[in-house]
MMTF fields as JSON, N, C-alpha, C and O atoms, coordinates in Angstrom:
{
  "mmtfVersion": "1.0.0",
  "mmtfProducer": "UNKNOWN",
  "numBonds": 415,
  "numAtoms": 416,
  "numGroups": 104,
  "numChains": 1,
  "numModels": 1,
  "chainsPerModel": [1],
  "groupsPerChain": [104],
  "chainIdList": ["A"],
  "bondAtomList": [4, 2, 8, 6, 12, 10, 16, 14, 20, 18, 24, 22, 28, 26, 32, 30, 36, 34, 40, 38, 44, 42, 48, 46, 52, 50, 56, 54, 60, 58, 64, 62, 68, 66, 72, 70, 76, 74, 80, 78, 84, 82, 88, 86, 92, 90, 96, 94, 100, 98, 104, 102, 108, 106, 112, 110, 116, 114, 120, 118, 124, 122, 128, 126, 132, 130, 136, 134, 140, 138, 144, 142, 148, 146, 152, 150, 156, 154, 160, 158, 164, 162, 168, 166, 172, 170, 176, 174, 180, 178, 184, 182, 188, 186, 192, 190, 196, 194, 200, 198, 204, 202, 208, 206, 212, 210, 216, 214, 220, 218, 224, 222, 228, 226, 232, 230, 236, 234, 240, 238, 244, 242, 248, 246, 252, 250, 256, 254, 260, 258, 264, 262, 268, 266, 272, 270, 276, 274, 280, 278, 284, 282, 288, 286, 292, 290, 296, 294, 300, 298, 304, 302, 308, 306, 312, 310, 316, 314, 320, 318, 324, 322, 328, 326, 332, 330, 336, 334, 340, 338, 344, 342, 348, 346, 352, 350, 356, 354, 360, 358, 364, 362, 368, 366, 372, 370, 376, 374, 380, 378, 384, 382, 388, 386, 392, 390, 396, 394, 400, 398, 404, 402, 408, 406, 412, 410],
  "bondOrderList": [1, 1, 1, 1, 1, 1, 1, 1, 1, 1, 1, 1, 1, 1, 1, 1, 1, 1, 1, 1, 1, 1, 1, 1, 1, 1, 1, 1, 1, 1, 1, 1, 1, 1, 1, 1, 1, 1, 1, 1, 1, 1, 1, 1, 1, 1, 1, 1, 1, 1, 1, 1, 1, 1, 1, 1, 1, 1, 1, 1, 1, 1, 1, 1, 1, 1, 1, 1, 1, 1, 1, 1, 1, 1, 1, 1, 1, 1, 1, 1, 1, 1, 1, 1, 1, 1, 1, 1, 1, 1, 1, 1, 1, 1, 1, 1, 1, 1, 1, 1, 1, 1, 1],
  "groupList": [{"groupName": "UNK", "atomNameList": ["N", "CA", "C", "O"], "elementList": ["N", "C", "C", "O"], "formalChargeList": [0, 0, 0, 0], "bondAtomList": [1, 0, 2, 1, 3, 2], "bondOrderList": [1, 1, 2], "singleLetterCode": "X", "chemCompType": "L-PEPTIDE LINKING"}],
  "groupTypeList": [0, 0, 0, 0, 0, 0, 0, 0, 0, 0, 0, 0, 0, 0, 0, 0, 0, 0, 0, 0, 0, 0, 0, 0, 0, 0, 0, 0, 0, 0, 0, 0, 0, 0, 0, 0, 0, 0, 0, 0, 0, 0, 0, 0, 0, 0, 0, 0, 0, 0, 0, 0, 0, 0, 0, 0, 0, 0, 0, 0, 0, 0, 0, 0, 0, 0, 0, 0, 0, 0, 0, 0, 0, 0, 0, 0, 0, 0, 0, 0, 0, 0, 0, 0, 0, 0, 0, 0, 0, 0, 0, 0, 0, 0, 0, 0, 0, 0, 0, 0, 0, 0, 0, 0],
  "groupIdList": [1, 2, 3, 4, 5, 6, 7, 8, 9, 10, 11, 12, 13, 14, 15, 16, 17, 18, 19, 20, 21, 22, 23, 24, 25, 26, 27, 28, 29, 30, 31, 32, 33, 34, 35, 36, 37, 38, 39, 40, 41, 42, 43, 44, 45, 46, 47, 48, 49, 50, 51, 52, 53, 54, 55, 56, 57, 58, 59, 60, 61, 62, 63, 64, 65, 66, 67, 68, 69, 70, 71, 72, 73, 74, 75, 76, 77, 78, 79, 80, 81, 82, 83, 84, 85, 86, 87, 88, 89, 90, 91, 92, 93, 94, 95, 96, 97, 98, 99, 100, 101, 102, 103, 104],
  "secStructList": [7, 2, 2, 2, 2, 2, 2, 2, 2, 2, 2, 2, 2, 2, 6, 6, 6, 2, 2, 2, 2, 6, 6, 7, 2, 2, 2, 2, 2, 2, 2, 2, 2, 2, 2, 2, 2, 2, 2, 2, 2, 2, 6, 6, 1, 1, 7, 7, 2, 2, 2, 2, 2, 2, 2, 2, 2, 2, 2, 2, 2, 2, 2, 2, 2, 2, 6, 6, 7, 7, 7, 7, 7, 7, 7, 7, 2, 2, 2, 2, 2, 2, 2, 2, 2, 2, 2, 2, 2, 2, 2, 2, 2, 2, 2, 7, 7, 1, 7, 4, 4, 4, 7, 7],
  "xCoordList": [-34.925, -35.861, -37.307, -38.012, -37.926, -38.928, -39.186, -40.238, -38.276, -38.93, -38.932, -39.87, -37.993, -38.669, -39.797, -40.507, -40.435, -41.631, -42.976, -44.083, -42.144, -43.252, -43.55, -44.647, -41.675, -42.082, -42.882, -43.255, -43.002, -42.927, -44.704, -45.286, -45.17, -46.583, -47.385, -48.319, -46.925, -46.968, -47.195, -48.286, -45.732, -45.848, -47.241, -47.871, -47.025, -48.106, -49.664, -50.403, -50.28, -51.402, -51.136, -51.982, -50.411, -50.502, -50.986, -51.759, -50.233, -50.448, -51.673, -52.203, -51.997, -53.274, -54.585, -55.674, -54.365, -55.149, -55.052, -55.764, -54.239, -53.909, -54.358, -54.688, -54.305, -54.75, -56.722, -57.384, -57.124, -58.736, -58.903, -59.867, -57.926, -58.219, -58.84, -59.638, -57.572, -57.577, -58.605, -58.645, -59.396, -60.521, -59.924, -60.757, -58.848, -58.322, -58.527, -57.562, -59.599, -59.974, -59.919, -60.219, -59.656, -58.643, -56.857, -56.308, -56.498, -54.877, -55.022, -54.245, -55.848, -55.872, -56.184, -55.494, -57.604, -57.298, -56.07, -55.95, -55.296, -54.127, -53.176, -52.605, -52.996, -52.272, -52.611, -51.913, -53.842, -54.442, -54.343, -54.666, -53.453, -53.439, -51.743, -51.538, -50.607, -49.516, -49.692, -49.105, -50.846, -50.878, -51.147, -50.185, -52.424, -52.199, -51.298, -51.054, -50.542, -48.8, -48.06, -47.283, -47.891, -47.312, -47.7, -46.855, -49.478, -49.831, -49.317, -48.874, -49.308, -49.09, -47.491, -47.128, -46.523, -45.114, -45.428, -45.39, -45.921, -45.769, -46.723, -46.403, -47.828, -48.187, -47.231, -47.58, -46.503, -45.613, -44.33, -43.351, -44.138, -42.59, -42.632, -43.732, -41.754, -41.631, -42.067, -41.593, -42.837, -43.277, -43.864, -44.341, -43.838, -45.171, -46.796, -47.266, -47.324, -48.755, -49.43, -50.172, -49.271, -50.174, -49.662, -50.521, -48.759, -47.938, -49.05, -49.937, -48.494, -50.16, -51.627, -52.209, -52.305, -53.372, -53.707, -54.897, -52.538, -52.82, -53.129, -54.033, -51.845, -52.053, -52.897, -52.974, -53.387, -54.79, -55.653, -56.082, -56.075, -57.337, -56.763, -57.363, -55.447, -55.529, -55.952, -56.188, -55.993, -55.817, -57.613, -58.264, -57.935, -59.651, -60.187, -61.018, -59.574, -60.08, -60.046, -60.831, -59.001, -58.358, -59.159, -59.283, -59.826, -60.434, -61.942, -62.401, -62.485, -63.623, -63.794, -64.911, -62.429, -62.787, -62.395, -62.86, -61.744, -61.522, -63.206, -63.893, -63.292, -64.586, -65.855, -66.814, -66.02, -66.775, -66.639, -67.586, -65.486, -65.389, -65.899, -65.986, -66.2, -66.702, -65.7, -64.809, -65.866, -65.386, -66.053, -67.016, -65.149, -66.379, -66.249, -65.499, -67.149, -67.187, -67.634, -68.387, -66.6, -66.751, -67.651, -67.376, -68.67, -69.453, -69.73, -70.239, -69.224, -69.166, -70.409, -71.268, -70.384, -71.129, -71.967, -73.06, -70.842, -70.906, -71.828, -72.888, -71.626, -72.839, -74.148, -75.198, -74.041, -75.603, -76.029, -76.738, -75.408, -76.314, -76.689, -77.811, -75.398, -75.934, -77.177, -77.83, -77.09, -78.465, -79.614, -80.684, -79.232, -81.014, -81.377, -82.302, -80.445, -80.428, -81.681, -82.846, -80.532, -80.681, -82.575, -83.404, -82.697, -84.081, -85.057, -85.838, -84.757, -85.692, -85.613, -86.57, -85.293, -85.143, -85.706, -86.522, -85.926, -86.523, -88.29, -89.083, -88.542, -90.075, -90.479, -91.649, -89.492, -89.477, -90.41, -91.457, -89.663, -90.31, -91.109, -91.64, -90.95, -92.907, -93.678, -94.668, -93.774, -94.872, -95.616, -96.77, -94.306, -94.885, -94.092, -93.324, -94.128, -93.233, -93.052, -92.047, -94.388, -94.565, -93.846, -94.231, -92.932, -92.014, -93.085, -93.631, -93.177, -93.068, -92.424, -93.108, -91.225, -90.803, -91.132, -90.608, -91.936, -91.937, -93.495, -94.069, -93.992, -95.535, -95.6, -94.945, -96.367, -96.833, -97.69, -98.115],
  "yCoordList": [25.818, 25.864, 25.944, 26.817, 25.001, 25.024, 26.428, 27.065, 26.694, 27.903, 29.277, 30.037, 29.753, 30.617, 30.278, 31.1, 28.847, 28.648, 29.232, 29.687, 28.922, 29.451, 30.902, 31.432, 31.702, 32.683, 33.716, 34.871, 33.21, 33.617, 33.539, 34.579, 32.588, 32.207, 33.0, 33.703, 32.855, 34.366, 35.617, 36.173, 36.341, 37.099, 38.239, 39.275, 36.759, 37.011, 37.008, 37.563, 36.416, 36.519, 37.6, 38.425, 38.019, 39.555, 40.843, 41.715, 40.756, 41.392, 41.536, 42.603, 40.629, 40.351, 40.727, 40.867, 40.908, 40.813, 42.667, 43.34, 42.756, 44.232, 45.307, 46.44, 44.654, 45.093, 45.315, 46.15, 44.545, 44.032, 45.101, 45.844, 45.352, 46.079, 48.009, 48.871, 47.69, 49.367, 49.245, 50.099, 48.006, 48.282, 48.095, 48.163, 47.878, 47.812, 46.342, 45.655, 45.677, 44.396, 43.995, 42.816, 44.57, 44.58, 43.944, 42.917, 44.553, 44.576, 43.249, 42.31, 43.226, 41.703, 40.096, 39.085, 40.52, 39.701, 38.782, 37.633, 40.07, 39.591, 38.999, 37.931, 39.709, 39.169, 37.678, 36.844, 37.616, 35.814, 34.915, 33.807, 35.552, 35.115, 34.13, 32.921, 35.447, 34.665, 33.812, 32.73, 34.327, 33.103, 31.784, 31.033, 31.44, 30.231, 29.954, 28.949, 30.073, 29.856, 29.669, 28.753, 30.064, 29.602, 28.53, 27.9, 28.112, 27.033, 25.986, 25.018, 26.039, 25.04, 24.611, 23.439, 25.792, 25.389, 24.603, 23.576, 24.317, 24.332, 22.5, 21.479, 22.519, 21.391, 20.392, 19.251, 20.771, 19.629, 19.873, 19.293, 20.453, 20.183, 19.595, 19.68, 19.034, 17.873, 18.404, 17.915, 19.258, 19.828, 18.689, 17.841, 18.635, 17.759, 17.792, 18.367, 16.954, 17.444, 18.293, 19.082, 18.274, 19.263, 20.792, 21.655, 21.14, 22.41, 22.731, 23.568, 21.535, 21.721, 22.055, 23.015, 21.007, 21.371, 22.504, 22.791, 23.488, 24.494, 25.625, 26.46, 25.31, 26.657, 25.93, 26.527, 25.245, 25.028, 25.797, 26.798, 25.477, 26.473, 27.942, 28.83, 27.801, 29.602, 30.364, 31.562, 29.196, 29.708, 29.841, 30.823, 29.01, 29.031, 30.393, 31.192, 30.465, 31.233, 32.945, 33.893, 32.729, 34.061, 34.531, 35.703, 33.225, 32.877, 33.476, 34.495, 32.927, 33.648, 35.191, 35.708, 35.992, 37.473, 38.176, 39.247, 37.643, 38.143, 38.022, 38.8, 37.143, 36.724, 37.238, 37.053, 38.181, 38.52, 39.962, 40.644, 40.525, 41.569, 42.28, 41.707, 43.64, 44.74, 45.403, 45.591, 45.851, 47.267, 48.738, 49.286, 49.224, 50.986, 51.437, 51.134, 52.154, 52.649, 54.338, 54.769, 54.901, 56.231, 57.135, 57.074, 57.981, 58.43, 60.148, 61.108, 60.027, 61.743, 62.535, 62.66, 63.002, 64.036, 65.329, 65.834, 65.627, 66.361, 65.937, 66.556, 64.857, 64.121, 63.947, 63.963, 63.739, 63.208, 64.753, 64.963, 66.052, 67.194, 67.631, 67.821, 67.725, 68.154, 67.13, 67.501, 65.993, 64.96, 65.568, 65.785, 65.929, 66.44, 67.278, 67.11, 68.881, 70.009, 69.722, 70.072, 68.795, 68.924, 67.959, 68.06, 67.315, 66.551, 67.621, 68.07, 67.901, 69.506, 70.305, 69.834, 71.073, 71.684, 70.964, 71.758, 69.646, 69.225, 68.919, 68.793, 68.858, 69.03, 69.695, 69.744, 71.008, 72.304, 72.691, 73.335, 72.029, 72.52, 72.099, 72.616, 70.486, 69.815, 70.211, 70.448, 70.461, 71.119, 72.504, 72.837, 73.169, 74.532, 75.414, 76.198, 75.441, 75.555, 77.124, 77.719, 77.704, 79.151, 79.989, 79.814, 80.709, 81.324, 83.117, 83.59, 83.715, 85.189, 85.938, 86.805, 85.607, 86.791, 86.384, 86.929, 85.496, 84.691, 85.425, 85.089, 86.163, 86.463, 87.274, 88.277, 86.709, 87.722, 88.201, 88.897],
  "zCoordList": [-49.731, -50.85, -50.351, -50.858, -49.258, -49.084, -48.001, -48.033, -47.258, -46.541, -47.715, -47.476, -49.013, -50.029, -49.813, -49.235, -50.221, -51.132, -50.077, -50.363, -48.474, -47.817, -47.456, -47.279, -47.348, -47.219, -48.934, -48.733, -50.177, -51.271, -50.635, -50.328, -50.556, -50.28, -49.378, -49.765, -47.859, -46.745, -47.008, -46.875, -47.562, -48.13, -48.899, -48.689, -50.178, -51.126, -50.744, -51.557, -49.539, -48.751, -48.21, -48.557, -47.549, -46.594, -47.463, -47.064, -48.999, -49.655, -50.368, -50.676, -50.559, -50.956, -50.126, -50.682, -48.502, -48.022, -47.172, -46.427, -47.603, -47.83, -48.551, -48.201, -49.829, -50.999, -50.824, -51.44, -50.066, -49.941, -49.144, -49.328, -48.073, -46.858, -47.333, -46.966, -48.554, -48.883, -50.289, -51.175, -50.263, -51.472, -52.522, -53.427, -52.95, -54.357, -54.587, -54.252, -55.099, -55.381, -56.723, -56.906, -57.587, -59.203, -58.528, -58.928, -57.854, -57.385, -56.561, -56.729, -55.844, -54.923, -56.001, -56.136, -56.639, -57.619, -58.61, -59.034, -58.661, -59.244, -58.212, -58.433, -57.048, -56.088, -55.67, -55.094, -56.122, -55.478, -55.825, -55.396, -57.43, -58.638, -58.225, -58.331, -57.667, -56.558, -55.845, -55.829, -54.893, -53.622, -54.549, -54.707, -55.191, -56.219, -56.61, -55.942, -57.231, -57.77, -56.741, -57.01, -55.684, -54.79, -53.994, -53.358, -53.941, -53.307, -53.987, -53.369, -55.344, -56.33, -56.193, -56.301, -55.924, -55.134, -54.53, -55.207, -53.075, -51.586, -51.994, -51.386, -53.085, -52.868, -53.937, -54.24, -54.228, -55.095, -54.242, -54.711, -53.319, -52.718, -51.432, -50.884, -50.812, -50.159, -48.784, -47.759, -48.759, -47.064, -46.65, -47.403, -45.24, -44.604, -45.294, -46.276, -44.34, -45.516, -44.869, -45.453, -43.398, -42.567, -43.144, -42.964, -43.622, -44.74, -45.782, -45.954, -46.436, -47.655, -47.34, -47.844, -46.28, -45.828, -45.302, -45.172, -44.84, -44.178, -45.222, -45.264, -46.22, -47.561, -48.292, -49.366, -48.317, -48.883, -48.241, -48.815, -46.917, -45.851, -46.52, -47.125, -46.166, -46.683, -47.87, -48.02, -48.808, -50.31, -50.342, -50.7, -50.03, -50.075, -49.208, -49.64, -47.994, -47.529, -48.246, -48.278, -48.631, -49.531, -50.669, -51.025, -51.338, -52.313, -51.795, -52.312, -50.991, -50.663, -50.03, -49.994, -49.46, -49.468, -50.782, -51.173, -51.223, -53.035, -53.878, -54.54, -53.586, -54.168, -53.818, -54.569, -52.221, -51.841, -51.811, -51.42, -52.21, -52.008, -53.449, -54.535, -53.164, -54.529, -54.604, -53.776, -55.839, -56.185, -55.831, -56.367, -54.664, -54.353, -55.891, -56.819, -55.746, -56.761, -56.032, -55.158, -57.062, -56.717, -57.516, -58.714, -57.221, -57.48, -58.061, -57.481, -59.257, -59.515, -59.423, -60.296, -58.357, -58.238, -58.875, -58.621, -59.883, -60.991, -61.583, -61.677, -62.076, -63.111, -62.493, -63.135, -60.926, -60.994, -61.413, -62.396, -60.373, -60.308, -61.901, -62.37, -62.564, -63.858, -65.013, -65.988, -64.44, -64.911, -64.286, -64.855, -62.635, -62.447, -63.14, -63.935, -62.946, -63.904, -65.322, -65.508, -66.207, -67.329, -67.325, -68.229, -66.317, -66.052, -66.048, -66.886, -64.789, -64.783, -65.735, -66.349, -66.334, -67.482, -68.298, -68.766, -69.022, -69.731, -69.659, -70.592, -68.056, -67.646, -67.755, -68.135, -67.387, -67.254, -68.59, -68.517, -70.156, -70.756, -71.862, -72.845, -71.114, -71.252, -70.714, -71.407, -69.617, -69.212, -69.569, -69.837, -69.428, -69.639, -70.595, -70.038, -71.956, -73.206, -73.341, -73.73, -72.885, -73.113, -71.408, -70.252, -71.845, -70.974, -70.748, -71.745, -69.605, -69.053, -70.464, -71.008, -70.973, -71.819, -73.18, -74.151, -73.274, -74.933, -75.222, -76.258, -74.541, -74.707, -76.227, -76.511, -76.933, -78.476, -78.38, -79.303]
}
């Protein structure tokens, strides 16, 4: 019973810290969300305590690259160029309203 609880716990950190590795920090979140649930196993079952103390250090520690980590954020390109575009074009024609072919 108690080695599930540890390998369920293991496990669920690797994954988690996996998940961080490849930037998906939505997916780790939830995964950290396991490792908790499993600390909470490991501290109500009859392990030694140096067991507990340890998935404790881990759980904290886990806790602070979850916590420190961002979300990349991916950047469409598309949009910025067509924002400058449409920027320019709009100075374009504050400034200077009267066009070469618009002459009366």
């Amino acid at each position: 019973m108690a080695e599930r609880i540890v390998e369920k716990f293991v496990a669920s950190q690797k994954a988690a810290q996996d998940l961080l590795l490849q930037g998906n920090v939505i997916a780790a979140k939830q995964k950290y969300l396991d490792v908790l649930d499993a600390y909470h196993e490991i501290d109500k079952s009859s392990l030694p305590q140096f067991h507990k103390e340890l998935a404790y250090d881990q759980v904290n520690a886990l806790f602070r690259q979850v916590n420190d980590a961002k979300e990349q954020m991916k950047i469409p390109y598309n949009l910025i160029i067509a924002g400058i575009l449409i920027l320019a074009l709009s100075v374009g024609v504050v400034l200077k309203p009267s066009c070469g072919f618009c002459r009366t």
